[in-house]
BAFI-3210 file (N, C-alpha, C; in Angstrom, 3 decimals, decimal comma, padded with zeros to 6 digits):
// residues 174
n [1|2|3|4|5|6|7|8|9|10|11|12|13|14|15|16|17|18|19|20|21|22|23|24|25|26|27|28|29|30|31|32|33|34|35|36|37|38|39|40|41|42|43|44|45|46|47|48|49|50|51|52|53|54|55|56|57|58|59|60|61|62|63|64|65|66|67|68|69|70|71|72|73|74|75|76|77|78|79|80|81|82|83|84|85|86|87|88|89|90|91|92|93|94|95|96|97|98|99|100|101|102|103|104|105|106|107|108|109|110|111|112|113|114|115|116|117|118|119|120|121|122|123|124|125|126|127|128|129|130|131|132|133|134|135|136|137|138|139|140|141|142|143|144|145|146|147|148|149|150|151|152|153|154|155|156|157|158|159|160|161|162|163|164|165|166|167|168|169|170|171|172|173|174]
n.u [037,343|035,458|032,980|031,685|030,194|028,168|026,796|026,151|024,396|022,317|021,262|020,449|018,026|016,635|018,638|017,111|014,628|014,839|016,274|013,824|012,170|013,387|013,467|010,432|010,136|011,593|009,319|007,461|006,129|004,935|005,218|007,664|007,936|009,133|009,936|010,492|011,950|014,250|015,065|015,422|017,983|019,309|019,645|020,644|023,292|023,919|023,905|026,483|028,501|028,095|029,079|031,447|032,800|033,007|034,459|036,951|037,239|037,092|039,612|041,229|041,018|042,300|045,125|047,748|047,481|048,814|048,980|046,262|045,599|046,910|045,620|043,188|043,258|043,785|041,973|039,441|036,832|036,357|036,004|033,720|032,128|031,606|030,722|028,172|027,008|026,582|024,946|022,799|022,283|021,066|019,172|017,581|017,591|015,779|013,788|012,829|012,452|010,094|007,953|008,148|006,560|004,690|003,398|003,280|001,116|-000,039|-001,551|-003,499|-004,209|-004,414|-005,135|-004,672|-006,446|-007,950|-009,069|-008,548|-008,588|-008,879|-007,332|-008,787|-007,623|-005,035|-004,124|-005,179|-003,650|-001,322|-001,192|-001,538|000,559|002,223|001,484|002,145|004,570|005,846|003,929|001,883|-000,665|-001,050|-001,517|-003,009|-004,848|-006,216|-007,677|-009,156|-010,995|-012,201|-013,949|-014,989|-016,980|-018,693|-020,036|-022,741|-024,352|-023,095|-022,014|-018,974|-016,844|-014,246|-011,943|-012,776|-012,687|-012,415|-013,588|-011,992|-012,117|-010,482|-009,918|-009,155|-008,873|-008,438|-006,484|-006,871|-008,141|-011,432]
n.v [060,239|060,934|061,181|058,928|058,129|060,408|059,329|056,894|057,611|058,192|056,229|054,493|054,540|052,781|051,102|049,722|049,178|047,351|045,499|044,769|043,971|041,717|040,370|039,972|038,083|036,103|035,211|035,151|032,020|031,064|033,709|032,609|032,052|030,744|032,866|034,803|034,011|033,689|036,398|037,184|035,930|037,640|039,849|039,661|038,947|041,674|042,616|041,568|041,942|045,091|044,918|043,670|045,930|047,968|047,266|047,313|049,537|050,371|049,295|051,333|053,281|052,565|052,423|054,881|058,363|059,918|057,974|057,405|059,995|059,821|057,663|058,606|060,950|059,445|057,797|058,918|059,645|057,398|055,267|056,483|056,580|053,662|052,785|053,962|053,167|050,016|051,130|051,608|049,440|047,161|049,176|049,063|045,980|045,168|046,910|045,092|042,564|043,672|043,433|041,232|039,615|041,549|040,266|037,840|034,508|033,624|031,495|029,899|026,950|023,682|023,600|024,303|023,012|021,750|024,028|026,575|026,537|029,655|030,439|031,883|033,257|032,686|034,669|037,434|037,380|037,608|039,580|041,401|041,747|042,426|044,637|046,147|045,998|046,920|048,911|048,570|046,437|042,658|041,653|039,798|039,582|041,713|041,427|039,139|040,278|042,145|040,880|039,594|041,666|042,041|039,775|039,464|039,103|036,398|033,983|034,018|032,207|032,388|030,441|030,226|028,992|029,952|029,073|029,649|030,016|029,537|031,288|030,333|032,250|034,372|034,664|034,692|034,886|033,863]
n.w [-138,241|-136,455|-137,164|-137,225|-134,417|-134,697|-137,117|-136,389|-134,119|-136,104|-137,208|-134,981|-133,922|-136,076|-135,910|-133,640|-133,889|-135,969|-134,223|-132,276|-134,424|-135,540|-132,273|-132,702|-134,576|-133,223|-131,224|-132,507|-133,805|-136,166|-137,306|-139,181|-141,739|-145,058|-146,963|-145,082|-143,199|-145,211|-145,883|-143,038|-143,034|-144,971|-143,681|-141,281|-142,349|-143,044|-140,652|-139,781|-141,643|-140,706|-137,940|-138,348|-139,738|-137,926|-135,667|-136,856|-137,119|-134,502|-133,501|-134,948|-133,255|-131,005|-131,833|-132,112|-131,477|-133,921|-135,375|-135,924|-136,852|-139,325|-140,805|-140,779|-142,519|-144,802|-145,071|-144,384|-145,785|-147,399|-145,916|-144,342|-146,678|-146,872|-144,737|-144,561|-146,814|-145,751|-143,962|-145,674|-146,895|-145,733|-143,922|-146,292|-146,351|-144,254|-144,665|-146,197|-145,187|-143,414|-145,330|-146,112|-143,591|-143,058|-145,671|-144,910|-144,595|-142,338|-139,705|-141,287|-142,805|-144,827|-148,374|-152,136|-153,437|-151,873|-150,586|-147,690|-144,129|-141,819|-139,042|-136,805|-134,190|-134,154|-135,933|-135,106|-133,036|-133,618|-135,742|-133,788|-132,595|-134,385|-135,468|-133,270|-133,157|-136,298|-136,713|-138,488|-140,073|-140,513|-143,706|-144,196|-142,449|-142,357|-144,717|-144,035|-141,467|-143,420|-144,621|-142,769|-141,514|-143,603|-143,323|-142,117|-138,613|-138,486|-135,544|-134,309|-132,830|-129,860|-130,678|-133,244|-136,814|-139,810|-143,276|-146,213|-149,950|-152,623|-155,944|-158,782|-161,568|-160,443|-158,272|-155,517|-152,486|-150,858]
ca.u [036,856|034,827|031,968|031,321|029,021|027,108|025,864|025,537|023,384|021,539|020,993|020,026|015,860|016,677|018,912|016,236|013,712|015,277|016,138|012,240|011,489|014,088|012,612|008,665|009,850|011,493|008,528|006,121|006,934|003,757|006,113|008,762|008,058|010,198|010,590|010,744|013,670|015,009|015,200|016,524|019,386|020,148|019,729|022,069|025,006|024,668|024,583|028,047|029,182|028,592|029,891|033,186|032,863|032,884|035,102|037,885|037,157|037,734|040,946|041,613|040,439|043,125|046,290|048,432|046,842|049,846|048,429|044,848|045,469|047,113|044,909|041,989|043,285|043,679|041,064|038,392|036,144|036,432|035,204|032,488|030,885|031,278|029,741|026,983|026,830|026,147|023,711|021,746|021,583|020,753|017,883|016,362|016,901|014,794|012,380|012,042|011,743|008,654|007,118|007,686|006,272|003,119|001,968|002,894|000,022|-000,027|-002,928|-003,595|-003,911|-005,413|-004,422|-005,257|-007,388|-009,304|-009,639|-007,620|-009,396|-007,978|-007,331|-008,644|-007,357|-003,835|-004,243|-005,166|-002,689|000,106|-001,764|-001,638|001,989|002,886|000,907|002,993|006,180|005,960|002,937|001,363|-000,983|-000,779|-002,146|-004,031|-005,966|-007,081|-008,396|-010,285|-011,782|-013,439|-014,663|-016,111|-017,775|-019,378|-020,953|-023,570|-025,252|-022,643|-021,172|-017,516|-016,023|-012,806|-011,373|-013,042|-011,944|-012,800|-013,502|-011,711|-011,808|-009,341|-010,118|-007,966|-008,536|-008,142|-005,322|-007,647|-008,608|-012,680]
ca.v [059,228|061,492|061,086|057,441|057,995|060,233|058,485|055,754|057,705|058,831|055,420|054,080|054,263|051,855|049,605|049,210|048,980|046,082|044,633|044,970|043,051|040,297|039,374|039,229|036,781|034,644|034,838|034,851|030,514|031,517|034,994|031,849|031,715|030,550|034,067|035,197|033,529|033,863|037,772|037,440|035,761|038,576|040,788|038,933|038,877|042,724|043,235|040,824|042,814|046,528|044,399|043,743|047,226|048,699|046,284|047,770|051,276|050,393|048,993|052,057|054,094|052,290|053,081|055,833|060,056|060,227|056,724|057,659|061,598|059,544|057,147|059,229|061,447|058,868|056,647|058,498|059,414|055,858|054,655|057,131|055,861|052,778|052,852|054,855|052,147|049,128|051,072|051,660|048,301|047,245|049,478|048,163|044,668|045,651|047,047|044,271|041,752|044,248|043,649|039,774|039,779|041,872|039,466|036,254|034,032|032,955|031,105|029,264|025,472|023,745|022,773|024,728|022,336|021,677|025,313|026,908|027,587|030,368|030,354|033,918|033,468|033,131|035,650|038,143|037,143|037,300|040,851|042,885|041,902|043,040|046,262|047,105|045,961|047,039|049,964|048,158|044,978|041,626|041,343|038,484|040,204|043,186|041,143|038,780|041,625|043,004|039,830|039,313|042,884|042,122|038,364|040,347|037,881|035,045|034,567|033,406|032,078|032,803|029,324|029,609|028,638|030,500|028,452|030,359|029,486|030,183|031,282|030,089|033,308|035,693|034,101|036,047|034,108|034,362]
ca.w [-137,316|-135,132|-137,427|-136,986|-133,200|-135,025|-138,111|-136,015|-133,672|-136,484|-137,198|-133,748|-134,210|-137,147|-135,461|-132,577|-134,899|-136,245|-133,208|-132,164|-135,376|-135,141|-131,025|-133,226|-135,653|-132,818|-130,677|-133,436|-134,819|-137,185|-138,780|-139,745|-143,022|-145,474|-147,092|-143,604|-142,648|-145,961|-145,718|-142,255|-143,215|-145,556|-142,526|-140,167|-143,032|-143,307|-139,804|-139,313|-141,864|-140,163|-136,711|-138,610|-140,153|-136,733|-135,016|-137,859|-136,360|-132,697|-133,916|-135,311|-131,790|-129,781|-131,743|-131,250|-132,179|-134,704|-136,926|-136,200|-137,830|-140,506|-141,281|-141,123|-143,730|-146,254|-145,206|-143,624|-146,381|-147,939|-144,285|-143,705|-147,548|-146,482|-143,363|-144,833|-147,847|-145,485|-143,385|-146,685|-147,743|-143,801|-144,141|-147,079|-146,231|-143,156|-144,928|-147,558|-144,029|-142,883|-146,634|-146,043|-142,845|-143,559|-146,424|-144,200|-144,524|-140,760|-139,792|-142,810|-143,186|-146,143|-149,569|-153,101|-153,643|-150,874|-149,941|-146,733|-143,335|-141,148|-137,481|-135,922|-133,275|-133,996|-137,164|-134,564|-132,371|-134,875|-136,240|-132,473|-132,050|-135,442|-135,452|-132,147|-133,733|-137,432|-137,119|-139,549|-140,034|-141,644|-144,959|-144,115|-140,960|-142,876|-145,828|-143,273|-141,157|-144,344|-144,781|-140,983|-141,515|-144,473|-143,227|-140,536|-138,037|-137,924|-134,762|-134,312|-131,087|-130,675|-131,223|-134,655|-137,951|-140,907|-144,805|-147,421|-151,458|-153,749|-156,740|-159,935|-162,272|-160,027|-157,871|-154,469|-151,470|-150,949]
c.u [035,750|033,106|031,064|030,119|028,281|026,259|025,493|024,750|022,013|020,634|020,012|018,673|016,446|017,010|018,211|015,017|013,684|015,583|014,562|011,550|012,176|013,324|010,864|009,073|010,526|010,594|007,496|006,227|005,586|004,403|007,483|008,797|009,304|010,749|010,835|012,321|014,977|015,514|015,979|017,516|020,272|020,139|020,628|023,712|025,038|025,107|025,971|028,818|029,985|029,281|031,146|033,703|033,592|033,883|036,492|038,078|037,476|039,192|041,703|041,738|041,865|044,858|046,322|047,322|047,800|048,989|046,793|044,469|045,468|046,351|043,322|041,943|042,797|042,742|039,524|037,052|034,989|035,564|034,142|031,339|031,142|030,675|028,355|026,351|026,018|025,021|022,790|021,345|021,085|019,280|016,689|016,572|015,993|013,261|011,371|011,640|010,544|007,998|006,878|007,009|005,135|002,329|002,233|001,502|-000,344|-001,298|-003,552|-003,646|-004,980|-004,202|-005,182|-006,536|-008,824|-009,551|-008,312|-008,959|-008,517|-008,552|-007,600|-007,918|-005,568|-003,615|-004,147|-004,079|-001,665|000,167|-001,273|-000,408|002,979|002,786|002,299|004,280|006,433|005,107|002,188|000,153|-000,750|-001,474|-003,274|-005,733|-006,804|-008,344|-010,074|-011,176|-012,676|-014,382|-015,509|-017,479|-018,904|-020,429|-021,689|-024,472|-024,798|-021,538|-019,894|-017,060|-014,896|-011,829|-012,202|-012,308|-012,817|-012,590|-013,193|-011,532|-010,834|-009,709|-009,352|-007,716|-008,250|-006,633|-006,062|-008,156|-010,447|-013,316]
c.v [059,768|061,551|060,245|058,103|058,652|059,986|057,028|056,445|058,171|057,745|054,325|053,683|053,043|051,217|049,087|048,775|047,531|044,818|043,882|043,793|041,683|039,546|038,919|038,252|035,693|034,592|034,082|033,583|031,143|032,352|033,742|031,440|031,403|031,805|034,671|035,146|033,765|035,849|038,021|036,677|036,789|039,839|040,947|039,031|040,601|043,294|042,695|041,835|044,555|046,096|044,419|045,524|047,823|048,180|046,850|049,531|051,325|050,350|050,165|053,426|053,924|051,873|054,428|057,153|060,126|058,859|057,304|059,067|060,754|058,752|057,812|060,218|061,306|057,949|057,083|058,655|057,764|055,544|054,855|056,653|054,354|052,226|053,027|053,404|050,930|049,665|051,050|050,273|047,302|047,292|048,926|046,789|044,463|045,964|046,126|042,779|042,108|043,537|041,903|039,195|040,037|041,262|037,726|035,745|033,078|032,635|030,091|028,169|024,996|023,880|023,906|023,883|021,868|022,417|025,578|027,461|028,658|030,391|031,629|033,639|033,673|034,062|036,605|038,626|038,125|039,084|042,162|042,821|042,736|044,308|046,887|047,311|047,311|048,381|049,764|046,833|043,995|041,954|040,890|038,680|040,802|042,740|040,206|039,410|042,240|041,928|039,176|040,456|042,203|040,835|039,134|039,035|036,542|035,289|033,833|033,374|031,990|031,548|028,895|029,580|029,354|029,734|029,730|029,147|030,107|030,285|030,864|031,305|033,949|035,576|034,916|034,713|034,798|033,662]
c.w [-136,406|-135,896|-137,182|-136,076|-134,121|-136,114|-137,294|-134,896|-134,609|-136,831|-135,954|-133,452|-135,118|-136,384|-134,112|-133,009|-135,603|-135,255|-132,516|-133,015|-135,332|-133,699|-131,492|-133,544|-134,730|-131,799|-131,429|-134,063|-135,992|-138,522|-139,513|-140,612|-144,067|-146,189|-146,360|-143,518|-143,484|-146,223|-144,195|-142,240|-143,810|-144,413|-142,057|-140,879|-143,074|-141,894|-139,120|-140,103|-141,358|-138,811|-137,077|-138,872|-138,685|-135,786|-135,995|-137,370|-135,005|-132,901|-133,879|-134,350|-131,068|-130,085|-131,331|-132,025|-133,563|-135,829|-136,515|-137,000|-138,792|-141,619|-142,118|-142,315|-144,784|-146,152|-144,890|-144,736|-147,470|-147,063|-144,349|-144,946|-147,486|-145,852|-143,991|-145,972|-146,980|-144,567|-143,934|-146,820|-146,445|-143,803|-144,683|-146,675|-145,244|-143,860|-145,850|-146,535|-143,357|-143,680|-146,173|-144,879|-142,671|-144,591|-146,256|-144,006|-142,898|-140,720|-140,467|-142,948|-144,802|-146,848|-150,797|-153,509|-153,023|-150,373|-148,465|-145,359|-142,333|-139,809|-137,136|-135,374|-133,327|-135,222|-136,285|-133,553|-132,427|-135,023|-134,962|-132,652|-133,495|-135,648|-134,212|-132,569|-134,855|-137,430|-137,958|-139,587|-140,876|-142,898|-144,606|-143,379|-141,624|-144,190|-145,196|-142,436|-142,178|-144,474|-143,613|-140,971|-142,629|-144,204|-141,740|-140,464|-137,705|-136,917|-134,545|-132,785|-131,371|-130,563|-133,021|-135,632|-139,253|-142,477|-145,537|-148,816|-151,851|-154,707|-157,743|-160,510|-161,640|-158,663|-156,487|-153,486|-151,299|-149,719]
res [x|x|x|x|x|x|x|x|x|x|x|x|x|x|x|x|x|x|x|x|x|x|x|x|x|x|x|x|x|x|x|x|x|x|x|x|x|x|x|x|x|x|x|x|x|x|x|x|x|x|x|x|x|x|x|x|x|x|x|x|x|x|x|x|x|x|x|x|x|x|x|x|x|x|x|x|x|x|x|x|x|x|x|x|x|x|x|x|x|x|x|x|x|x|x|x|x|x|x|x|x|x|x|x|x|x|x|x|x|x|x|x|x|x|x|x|x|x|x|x|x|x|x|x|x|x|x|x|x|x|x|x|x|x|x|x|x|x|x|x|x|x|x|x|x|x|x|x|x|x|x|x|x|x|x|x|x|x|x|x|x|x|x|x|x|x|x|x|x|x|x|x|x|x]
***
């Protein structure tokens, strides 16, 4: 039992990390994508799970020294890859909510058909708060930025709107 605090301090960056990212996506209504949301649901069920997990270990804190030797005997290895098990899969669902996150198309209105224009302003927005969160940027930002660089001489106010095409063959925003 005495292992538990510290795999869960070893853990601790992560689960703040996560916390960090959960308060973006409910500030951010933009990060609420539907794969968004759909990745933090699988989030939320693993972390109920390590809550019960852990909530099964207190339990186990506040019997007697005589059932907690005993238990721990025969149980504690079991426990400790268990524990260890749901922080893994924790992790990655974390990291597979960064991935959906960084190629959220925030910004974005418009139809395949009739083209998409993009909002700087809340692209950028969206982009600082994520960088601070995540260390990372959107997708979306980085692709439009090359694309601001490369148009020299037009000037953009920052309530502008940016025309993107879609291409068919190449499935690539332009």
């Amino acid at each position: 039992m005495r292992g538990y605090p510290k795999l869960l301090e070893d853990h601790t960056g992560q689960l703040n990390d996560l916390l960090n990212t959960l308060r973006l996506i409910e500030e951010e209504k933009e990060l609420q994508t539907a794969g968004v949301v759909e990745q933090l649901v699988k989030v939320l069920e693993i972390s109920q799970e390590l809550q019960g997990f852990l909530e099964k270990v207190a339990t186990w804190q506040t019997t007697s020294a005589t059932r907690q030797y005993v238990h721990a005997i025969g149980s504690a290895k079991r426990d400790e890859k268990e524990m260890v098990g749901i922080l893994d899969r924790l992790d990655r669902a974390k990291n597979e909510l960064g991935t959906r996150i960084l190629l959220a198309q925030v910004g974005l209105t418009g139809t395949l058909r009739d083209g998409f224009a993009a909002v700087l302003p809340t692209i950028q927005r969206t982009d600082r708060n994520v960088k601070w969160v995540l260390g990372a940027r959107l997708s979306i930002a980085t692709q439009l930025e090359g694309r601001q660089s490369a148009e020299r001489g037009v000037h953009k106010s920052r309530h502008s709107t940016k025309r993107l095409t879609f291409r068919q063959q190449t499935g690539r925003c332009h």
